[in-house]
C-alpha positions as MATLAB code, in Angstrom:
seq = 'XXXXXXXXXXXXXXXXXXXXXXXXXXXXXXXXXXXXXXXXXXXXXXXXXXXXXXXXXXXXXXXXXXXXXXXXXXXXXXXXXXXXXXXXXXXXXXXXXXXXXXXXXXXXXXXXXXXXXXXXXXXXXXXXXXXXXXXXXXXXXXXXXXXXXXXXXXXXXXXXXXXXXXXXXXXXXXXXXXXXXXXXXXXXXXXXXXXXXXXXXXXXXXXXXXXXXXXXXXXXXXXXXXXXXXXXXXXXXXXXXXXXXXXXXXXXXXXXXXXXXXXXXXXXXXXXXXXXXXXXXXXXXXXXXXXXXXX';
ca = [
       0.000    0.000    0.000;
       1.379    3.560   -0.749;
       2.385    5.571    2.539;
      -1.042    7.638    4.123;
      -0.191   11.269    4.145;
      -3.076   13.311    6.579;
      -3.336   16.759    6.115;
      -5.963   18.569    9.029;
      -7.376   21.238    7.456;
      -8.562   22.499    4.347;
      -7.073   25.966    4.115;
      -4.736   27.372    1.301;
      -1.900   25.334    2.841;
      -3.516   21.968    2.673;
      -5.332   22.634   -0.696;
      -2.148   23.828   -2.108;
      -0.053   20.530   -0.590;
      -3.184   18.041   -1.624;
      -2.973   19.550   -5.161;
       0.842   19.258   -5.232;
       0.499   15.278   -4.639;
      -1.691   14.980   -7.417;
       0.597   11.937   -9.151;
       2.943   10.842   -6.420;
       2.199    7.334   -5.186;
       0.455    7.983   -1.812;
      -2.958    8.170    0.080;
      -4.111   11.387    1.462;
      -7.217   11.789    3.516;
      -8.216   15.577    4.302;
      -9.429   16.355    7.389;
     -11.774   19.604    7.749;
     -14.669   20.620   10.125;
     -16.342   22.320    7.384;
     -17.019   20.901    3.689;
     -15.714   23.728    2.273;
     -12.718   25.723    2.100;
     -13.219   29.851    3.168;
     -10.963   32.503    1.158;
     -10.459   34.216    4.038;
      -8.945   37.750    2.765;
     -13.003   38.407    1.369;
     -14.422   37.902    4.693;
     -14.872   41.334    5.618;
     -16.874   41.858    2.472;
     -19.269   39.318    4.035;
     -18.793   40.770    7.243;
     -20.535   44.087    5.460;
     -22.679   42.523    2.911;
     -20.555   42.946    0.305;
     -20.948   39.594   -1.102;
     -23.000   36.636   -0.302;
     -21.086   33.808    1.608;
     -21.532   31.457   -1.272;
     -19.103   34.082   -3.090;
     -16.129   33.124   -0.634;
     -16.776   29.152    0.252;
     -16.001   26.765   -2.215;
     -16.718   22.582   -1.946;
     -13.599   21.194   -0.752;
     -14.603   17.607   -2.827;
     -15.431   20.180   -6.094;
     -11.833   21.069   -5.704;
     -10.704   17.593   -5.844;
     -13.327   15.727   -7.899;
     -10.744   14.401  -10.048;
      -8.013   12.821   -8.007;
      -7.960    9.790   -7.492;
      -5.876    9.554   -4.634;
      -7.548   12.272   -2.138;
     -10.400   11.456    0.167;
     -12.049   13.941    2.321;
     -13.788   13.615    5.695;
     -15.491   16.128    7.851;
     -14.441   15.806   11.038;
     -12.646   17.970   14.218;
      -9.436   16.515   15.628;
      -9.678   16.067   19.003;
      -5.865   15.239   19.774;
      -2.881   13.478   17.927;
      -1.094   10.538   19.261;
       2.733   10.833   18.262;
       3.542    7.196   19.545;
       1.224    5.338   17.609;
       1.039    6.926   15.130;
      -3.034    8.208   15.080;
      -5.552   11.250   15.513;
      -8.301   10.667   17.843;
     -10.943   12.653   15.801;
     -15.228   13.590   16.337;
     -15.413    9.753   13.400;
     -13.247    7.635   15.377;
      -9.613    6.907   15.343;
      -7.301    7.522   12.399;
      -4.066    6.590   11.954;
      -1.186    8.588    9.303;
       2.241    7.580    8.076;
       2.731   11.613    7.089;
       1.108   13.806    9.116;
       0.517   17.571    8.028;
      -0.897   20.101   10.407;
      -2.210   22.496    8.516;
      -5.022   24.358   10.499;
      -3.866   27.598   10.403;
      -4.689   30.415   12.832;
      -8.031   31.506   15.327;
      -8.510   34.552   17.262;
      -6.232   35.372   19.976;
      -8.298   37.344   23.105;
      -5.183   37.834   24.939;
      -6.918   36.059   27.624;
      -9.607   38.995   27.997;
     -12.512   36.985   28.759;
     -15.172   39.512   29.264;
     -14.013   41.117   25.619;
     -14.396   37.452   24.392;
     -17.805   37.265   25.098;
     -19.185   40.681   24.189;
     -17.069   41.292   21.168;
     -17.525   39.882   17.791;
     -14.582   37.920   15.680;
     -14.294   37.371   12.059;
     -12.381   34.452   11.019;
     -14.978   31.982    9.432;
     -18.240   32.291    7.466;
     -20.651   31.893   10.280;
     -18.598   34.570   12.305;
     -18.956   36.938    9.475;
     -22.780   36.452    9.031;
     -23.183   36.368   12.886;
     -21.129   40.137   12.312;
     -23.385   41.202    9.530;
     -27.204   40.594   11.336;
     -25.457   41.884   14.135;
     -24.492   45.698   12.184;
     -28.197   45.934   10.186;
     -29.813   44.904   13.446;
     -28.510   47.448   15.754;
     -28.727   50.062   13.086;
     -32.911   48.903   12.513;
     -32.673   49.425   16.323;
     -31.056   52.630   16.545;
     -34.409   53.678   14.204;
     -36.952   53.288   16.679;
     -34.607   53.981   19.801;
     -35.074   57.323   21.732;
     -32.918   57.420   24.511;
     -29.988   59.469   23.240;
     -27.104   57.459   24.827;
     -28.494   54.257   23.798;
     -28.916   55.104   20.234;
     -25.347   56.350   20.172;
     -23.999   53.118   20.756;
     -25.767   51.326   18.573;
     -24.535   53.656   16.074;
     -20.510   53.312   16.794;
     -18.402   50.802   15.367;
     -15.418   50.249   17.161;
     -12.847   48.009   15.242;
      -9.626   46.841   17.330;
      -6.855   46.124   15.843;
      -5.046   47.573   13.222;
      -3.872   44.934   10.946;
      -5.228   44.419    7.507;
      -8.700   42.859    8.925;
      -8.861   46.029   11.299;
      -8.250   48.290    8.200;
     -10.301   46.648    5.543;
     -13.308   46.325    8.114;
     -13.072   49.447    9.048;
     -12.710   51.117    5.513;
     -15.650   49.011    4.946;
     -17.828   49.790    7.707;
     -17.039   53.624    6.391;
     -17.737   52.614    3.088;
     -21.378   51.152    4.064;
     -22.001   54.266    6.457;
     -21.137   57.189    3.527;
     -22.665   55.338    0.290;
     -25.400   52.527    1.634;
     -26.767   53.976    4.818;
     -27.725   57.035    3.136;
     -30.049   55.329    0.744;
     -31.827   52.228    2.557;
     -31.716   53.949    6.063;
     -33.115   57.585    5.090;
     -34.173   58.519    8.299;
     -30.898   57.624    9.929;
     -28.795   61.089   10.234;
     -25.668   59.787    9.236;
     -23.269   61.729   11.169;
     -24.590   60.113   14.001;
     -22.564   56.851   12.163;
     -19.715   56.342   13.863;
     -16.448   54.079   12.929;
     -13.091   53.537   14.948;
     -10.105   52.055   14.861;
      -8.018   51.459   17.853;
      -4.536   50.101   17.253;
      -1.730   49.460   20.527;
       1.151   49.843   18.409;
       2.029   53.785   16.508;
       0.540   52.495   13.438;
      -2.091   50.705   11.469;
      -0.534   48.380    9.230;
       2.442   48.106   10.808;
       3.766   45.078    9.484;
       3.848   46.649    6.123;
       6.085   49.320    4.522;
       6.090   52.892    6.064;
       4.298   54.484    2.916;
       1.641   51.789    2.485;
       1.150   52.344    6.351;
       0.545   56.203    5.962;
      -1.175   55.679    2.939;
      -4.035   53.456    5.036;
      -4.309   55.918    7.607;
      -4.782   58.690    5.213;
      -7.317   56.822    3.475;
      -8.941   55.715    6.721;
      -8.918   58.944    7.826;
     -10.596   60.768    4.244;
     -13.347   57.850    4.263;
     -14.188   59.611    8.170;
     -13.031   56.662   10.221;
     -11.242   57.743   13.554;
      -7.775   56.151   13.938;
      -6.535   56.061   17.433;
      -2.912   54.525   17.284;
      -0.452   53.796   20.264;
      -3.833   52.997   22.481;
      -5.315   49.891   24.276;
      -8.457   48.339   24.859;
      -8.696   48.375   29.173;
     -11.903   46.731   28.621;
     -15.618   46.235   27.437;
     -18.651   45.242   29.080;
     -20.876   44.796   26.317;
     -22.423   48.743   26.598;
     -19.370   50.424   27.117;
     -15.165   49.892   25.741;
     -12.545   51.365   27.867;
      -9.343   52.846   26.319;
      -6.022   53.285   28.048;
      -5.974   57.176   27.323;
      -8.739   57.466   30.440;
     -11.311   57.576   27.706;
     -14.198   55.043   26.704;
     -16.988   54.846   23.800;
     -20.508   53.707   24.218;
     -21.011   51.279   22.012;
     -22.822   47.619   21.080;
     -20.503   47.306   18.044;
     -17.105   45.622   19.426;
     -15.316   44.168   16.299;
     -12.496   42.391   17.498;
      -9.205   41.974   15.010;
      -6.285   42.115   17.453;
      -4.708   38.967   16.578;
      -4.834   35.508   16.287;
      -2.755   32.445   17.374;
      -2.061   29.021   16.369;
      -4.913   26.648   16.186;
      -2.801   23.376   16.786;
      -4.663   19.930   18.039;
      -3.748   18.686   21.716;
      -1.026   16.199   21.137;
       2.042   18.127   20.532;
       4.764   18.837   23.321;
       5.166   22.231   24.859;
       8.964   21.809   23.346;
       7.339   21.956   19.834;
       5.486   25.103   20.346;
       6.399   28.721   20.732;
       4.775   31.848   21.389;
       1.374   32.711   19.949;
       1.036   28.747   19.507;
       3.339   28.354   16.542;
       4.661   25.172   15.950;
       8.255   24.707   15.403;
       9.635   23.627   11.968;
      12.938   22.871   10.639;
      13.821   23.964    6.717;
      11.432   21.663    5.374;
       8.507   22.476    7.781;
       9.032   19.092    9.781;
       7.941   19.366   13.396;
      10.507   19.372   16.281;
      11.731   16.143   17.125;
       9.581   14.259   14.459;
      10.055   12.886   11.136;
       6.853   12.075    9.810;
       4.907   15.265   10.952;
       5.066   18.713    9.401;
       3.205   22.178    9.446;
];
């Protein structure tokens, strides 16, 4: 029998891989929770009702209708057993001569519970669509609410985090308040629209080049989102987000893009992962102190 090659997750990494073993001699099984696979960098246009979900998930089995030596099972990996050899997983036990760990990244809370629970992420489709009821619903509310202070935080949008998910969502959000809002909310006074940014470091995009940084803000800043660098989040209780300038926002809209970290199964040693739950790789992506599992 050829070797089994596993590969969790259905993500560009594993499609890409999958697609790469088209004609070698080997088995692979894909593992995925979902039965699709989610281009991620169009979420926020979900997120906003740019485009429909359909527009950004595509069949993982569509993909690989015509090779022959792929299989595909939706399942979540519970934990991986180094020693023999096998993943525990939600269909039963499954056992791997090549393992590949490829399930890429979730959102990282810092361990801020509270802002875990009021905020909303955006990393999958159902996130996204949970994120887009959530923005016409408080803005239907906002209608029909009186109560000044209430209404006011139904109508700010506070994005944290100012990576390119902050920055696109919040260039969106701005983009939905100055060219949507205007015609299918009439009666909403738009100024009243209000979208933030809050980044801790001295600059959005601040993994990127110093230009393309400056250029966002100024772009940010001309579509009439608020950019508030070199700040925290203290906190937010669902009504109210605290900043580390003394200051705080009223608001029901908590979008939360601050990071994310490894999403690795239970299963691999504390030795073979580093901070922000990376896993270790030498040159040729091969897991500390293994030889038949990579990432």
């Amino acid at each position: 029998a050829f070797p089994k090659i596993v590969i969790i997750g259905g993500g560009f990494g594993g499609i890409e891989l999958a697609k790469r073993l088209r004609d070698k001699e080997v088995e692979i099984l894909m593992l995925d929770r979902h039965n699709y696979h989610t281009f991620q960098p169009l979420l926020y246009q979900v997120a906003t009702g740019g485009l429909e979900a359909d527009s950004i998930a595509f069949p993982l089995r569509k993909i690989f209708k015509n090779q022959k030596n792929f299989t595909f099972r939706v399942t979540e990996v519970e934990k991986i057993d180094q020693t023999a050899k096998t993943l525990h997983t939600t269909i039963g036990e499954i056992s791997y001569d090549y393992l590949i760990i490829a399930t890429g990244s979730e959102t990282n809370y810092f361990g801020q519970k509270e802002i875990k629970h009021f905020s909303m992420p955006m990393k999958t489709i159902p996130e996204a669509l949970n994120l887009r009821s959530m923005i016409l619903q408080n803005l239907e509310e906002a209608l029909i609410e009186n109560d000044h202070l209430k209404k006011s935080s139904l109508l700010n949008f506070v994005v944290v985090g100012g990576g390119p998910t902050g920055v696109e969502l919040s260039g969106a959000l701005a983009e939905l308040k100055n060219h949507i809002l205007p015609k299918d909310y009439p009666e909403l006074s738009i100024d009243a629209v209000k979208v933030y940014i809050i980044e801790g470091s001295p600059a959005v995009l601040g993994a990127m080049s110093e230009q393309a940084s400056a250029k966002a803000k100024q772009f940010l800043q001309n579509l009439g989102v608020q950019v508030y660098t070199n700040m925290r989040v203290v906190s937010y209780d669902g009504m109210s987000i605290k900043l580390s300038d003394g200051q705080s926002i009223n608001t029901k809209n908590v979008l939360w893009s601050a990071g994310v970290k490894g999403a690795v199964p239970e299963g691999l040693t504390s030795g073979q992962i580093t901070r922000g739950n990376r896993i270790i790789v030498d040159e040729f992506n091969r897991v500390k102190n293994t030889n038949n599992i990579f990432a």
